[in-house]
DSSP file (Angstrom, degrees, kcal/mol; ACC not computed):
  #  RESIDUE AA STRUCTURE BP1 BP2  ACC     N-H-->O    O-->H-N    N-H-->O    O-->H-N    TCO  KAPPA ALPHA  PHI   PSI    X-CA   Y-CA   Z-CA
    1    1 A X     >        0   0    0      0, 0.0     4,-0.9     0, 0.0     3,-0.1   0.000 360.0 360.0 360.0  50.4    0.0    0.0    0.0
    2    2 A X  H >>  +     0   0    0      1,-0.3     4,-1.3     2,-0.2     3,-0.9   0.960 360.0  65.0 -74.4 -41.5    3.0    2.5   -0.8
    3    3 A X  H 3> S+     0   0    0      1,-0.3     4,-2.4     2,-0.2    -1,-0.3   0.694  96.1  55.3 -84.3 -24.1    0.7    4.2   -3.2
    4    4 A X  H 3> S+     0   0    0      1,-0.2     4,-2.3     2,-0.2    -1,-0.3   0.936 113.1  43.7 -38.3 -59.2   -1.7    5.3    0.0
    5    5 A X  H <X S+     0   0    0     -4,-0.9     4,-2.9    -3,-0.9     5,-0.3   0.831 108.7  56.7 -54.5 -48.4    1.2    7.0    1.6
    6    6 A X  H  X S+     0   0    0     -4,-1.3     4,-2.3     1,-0.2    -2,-0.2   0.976 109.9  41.8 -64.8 -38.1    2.2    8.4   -1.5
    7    7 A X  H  X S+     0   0    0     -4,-2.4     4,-1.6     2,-0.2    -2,-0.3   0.816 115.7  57.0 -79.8 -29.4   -1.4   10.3   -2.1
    8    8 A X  H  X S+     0   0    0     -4,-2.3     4,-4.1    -5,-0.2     5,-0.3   0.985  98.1  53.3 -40.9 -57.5   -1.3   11.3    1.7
    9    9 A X  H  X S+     0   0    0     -4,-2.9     4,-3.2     1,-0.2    -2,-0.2   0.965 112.1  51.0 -58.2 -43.6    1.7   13.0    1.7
   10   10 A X  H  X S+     0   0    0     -4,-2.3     4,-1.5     1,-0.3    -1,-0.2   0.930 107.4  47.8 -50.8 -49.2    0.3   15.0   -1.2
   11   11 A X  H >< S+     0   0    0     -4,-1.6     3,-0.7     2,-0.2    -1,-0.3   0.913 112.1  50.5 -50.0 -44.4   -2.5   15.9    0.2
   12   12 A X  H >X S+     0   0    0     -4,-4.1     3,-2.8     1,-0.3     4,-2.5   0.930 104.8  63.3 -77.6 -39.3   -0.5   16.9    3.3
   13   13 A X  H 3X S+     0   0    0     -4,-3.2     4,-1.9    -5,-0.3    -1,-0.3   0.839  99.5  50.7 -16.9 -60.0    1.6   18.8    1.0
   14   14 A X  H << S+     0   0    0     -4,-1.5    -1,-0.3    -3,-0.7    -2,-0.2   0.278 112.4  45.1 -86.3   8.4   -1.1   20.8    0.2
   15   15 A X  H <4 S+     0   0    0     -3,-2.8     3,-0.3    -4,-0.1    -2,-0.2   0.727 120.7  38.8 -88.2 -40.8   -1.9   21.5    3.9
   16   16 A X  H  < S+     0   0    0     -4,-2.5    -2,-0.2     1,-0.2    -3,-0.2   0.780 112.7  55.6 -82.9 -26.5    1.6   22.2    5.0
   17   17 A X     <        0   0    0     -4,-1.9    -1,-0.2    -5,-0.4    -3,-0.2   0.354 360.0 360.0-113.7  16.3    2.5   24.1    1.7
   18   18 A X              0   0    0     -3,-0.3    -1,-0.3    -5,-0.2    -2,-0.1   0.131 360.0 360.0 -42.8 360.0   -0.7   26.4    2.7
């Protein structure tokens, strides 16, 4: 399930890089 992780961190990308 890397690909989960990978599409979290994006999402959290777009929180952090808010």
């Amino acid at each position: 399930m890397d690909f989960i992780i990978d599409i979290i961190k994006k999402i959290v990308g777009l929180f952090t890089g808010k």
